[in-house]
C-alpha positions, 0 to 999 in steps of 0.5 A: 709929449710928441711921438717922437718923444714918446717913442725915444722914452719907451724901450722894448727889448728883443731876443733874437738868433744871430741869423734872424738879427742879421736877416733883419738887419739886412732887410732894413738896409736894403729899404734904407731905413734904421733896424728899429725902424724896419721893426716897427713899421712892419709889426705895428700895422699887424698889431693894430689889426689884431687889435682893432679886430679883437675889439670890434664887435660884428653882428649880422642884420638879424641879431642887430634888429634883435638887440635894438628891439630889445632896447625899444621893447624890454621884457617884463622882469621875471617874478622870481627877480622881483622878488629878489630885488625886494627880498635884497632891499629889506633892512635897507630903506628900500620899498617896493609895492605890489606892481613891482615896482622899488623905491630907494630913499634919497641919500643925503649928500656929505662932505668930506674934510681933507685932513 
């Protein structure tokens, strides 16, 4: 589907006073372009800027050493989460040993019929 066709299939409808219609309208003549068109080119920038800057993480220098530090150099694990992580495996086939350290057992892989 091409963005021309994409555009023409997607509609989206606006409420708006009489005079910010007329001003609107009056705008897009005078840039020589279609009411939709006027509307568009001027809110789609401003909408992927508050997108773009909503998405985007932004770090200082300091915080992103930190992270990659953390990452290269995890902590150990707290005991208290060790011992949870044993206490949850009980009854399901996972082993932990004295180090800490947890097992899983291998599942056995199934195949579903389509039915």
């Amino acid at each position: 589907m091409t963005t021309a066709t994409a555009r023409a299939a997607s509609r989206i409808e606006l409420r708006a006073t009489d005079e910010i219609k007329q001003l609107l309208t009056t705008a897009a003549a005078y840039t020589g372009i279609d009411l939709t068109s006027f509307v568009l080119s001027n809110v789609v920038p401003v909408a992927r800027e508050i997108v773009e800057r909503k998405e985007r993480l932004i770090v200082d220098a300091v915080d992103y050493a930190a992270a990659l530090d953390l990452l290269d150099n995890p902590p150990e694990p707290p005991a208290a989460l060790l011992k949870a992580a044993r206490n949850h495996g009980k009854g399901h086939g996972i082993r932990s040993d004295n180090t800490g350290a947890i097992e899983a057992p291998q599942r056995k892989a199934v195949r579903l019929r389509k039915g």
